[in-house]
C-alpha positions as CSV (number, residue, x, y, z in Angstrom):
1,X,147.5,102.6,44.0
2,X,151.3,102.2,44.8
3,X,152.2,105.1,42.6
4,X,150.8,107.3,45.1
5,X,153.0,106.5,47.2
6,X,155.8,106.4,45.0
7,X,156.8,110.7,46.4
8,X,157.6,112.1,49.8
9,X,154.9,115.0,49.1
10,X,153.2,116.5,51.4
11,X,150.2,115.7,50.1
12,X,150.6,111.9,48.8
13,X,152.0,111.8,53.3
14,X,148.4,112.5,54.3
15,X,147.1,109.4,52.3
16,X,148.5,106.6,54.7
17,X,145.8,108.1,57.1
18,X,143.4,106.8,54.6
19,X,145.3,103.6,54.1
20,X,145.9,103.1,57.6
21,X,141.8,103.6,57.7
22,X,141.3,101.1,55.2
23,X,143.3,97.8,56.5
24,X,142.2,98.7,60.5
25,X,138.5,98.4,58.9
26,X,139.3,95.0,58.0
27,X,140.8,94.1,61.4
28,X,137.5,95.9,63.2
29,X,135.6,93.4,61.1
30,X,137.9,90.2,62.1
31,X,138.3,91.1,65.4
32,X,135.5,93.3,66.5
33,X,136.8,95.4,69.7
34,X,140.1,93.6,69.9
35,X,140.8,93.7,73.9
36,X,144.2,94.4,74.1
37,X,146.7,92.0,75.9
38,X,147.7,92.9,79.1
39,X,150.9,93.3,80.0
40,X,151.7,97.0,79.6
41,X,154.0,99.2,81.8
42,X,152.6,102.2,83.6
43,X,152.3,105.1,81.3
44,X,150.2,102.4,79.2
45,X,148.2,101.5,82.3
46,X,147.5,105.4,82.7
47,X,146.5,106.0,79.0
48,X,144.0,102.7,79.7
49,X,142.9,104.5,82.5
50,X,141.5,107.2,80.5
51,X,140.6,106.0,77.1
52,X,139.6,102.2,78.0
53,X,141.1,99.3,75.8
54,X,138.8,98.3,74.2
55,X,135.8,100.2,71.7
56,X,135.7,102.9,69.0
57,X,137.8,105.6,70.8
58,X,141.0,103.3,71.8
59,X,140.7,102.4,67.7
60,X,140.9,105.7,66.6
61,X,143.5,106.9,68.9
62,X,145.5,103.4,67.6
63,X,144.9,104.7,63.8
64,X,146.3,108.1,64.3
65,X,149.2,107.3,66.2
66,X,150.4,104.3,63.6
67,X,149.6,107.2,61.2
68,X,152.2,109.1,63.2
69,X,154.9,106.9,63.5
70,X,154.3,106.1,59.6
71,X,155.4,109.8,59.2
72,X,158.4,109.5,61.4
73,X,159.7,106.6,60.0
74,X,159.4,108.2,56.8
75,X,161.2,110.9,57.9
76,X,163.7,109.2,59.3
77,X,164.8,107.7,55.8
78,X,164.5,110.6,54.3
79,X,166.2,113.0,56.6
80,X,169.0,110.1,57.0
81,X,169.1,109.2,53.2
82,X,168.4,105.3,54.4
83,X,167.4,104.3,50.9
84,X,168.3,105.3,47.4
85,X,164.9,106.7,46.6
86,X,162.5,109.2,48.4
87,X,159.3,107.5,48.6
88,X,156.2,106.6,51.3
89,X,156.9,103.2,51.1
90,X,158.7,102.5,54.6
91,X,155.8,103.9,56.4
92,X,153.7,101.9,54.2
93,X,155.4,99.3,55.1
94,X,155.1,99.6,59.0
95,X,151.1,100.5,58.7
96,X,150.9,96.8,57.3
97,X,153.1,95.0,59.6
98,X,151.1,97.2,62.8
99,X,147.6,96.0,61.5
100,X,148.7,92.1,60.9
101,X,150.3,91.3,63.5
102,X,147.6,89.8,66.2
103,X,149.7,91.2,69.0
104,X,149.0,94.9,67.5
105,X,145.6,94.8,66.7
106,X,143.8,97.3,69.0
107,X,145.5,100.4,71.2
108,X,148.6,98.4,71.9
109,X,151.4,99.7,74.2
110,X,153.6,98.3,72.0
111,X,152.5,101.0,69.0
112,X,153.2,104.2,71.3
113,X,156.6,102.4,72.6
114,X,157.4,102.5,68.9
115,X,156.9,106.5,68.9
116,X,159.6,106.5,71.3
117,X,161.9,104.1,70.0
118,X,161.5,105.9,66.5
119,X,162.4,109.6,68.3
120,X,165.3,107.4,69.9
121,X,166.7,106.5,66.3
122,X,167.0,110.4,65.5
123,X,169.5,111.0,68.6
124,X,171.2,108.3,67.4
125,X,171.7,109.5,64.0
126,X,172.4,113.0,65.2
127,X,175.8,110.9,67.0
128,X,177.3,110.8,63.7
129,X,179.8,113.0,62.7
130,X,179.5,115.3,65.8
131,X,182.4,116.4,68.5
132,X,180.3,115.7,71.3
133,X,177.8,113.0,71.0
134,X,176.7,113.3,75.2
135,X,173.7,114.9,74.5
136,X,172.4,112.8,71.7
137,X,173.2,109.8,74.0
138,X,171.7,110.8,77.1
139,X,168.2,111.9,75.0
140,X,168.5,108.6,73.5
141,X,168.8,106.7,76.6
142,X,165.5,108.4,78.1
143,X,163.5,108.1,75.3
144,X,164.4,104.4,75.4
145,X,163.8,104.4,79.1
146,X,160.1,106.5,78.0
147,X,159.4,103.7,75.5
148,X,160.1,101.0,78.4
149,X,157.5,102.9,80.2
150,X,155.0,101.5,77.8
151,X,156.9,98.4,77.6
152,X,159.1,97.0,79.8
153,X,161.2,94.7,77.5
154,X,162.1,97.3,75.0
155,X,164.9,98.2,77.5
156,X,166.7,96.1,75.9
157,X,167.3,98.3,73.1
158,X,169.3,100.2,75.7
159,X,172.1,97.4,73.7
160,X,171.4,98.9,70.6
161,X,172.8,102.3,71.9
162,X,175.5,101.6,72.8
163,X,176.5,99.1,70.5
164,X,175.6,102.4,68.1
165,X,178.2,104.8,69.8
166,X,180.8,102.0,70.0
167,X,180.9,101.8,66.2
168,X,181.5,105.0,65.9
169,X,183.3,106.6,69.0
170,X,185.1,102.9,70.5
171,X,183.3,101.8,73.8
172,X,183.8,104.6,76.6
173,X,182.8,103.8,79.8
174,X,181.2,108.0,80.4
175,X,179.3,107.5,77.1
176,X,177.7,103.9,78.6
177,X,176.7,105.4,82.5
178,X,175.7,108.6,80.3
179,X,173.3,106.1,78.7
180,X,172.3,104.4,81.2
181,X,171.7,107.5,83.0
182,X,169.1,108.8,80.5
183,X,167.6,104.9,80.7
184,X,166.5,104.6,84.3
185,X,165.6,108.6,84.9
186,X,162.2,107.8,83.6
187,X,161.6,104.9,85.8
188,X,163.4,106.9,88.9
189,X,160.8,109.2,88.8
190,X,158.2,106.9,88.2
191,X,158.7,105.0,91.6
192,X,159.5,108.1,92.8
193,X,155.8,109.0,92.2
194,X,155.2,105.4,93.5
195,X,156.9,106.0,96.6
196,X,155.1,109.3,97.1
197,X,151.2,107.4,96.9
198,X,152.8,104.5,98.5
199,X,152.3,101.9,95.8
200,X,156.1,100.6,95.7
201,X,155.6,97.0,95.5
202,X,152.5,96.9,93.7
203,X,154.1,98.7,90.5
204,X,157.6,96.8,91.1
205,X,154.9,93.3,90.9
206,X,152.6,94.8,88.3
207,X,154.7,96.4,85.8
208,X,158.3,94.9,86.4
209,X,158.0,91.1,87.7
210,X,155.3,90.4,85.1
211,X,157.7,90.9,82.7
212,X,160.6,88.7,83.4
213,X,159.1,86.2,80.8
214,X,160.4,89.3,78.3
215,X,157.9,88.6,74.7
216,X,155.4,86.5,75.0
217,X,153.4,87.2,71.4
218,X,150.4,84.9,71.1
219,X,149.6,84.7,67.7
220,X,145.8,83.8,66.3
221,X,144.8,80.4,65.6
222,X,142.9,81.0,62.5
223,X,144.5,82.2,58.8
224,X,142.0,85.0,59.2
225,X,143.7,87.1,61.7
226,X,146.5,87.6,59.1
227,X,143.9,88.5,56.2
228,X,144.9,92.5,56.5
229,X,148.4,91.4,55.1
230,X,146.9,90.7,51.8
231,X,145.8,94.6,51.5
């Protein structure tokens, strides 16, 4: 079955749908309905809003965006030349880390804060071996500032930037605030929008307080909930 995945075709790309199917249908049977944990920021509350947490429809819209970011991480090594070979194992790879971990089962925040964080790592890349790296850098910083939107501690990859332009361009003070910039423009406009309904406090309490604690993962008690990794 690997040696399917063993090429970057087209084709053999469209399979980890079908894998992505296949170890989700052993978490539906574990965990029927998985409720996801709360603790989401509020893009994530909005998306629960509309498609619920918990039930068939949150579970397929989980399976097609882990097939997503499967592709873009694939991508990524590809377009990047991350590893010596061209293959679909990297996105294999993250399909069976997204369905064992208990934390991930069901429409997790977390999965669609990787979308972002993923998008953020092609800015990134795009730094190297350019003049001007203030673009990349500022589209990095809100797509990491997007991805906090979901969920609030991955602001702290906000680090990763800059210790990522550092390496390459020494640390400049317009390059960091250029960052930083790009970081808190989502979240401006998002209390903005708070402001305007007159909700302030209740989203600074709901979606930044709760989350001082940073990760709290809460893993299974039973050997069971890690049965998927064996796929």
């Amino acid at each position: 079955m690997l040696n399917l995945f063993r090429t970057n075709h087209l084709i053999s790309g469209a399979l980890l749908i079908f894998y992505a199917a296949l170890v989700r249908s052993v978490v539906f049977i574990l965990h029927p309905w998985e409720k996801v944990p709360d603790g989401g920021g509020p893009l994530a509350d909005l998306m629960y809003h509309y498609s619920g947490n918990t039930g068939l429809v949150p579970e397929i819209i989980c399976i097609g965006i882990i097939f997503i970011n499967a592709l873009i991480i694939n991508y990524l090594v590809a377009h990047n030349f991350l590893a010596k070979e061209i293959n679909l194992f990297p996105g294999l790879f993250y399909i069976l880390v997204s369905s064992s971990v208990p934390d991930f089962l069901g429409l997790s925040s977390l999965h669609i804060a990787n979308t972002f964080l993923l998008m953020a790592c092609f800015s990134i890349f795009e730094i190297y071996k350019k003049s001007s790296a203030a673009k990349y850098i500022f589209n990095a910083g809100i797509l990491i500032g997007l991805s906090s939107l979901f969920f609030l501690p991955y602001a702290i990859f906000f680090l990763w930037l800059i210790v990522a332009v550092s390496s390459l361009y020494g640390l400049k003070l317009s390059y960091f605030f250029m960052g930083l910039t790009g970081l808190f423009l989502p979240w401006l406009y998002t209390f903005l929008y708070a402001f305007w309904v007159g909700e302030t406090v209740q989203y600074y309490n709901t979606f930044v307080l709760q989350h001082i604690g940073f990760f709290k993962f809460e893993f299974g008690q039973s050997i069971l909930d890690f049965l998927p990794m064996t796929i």
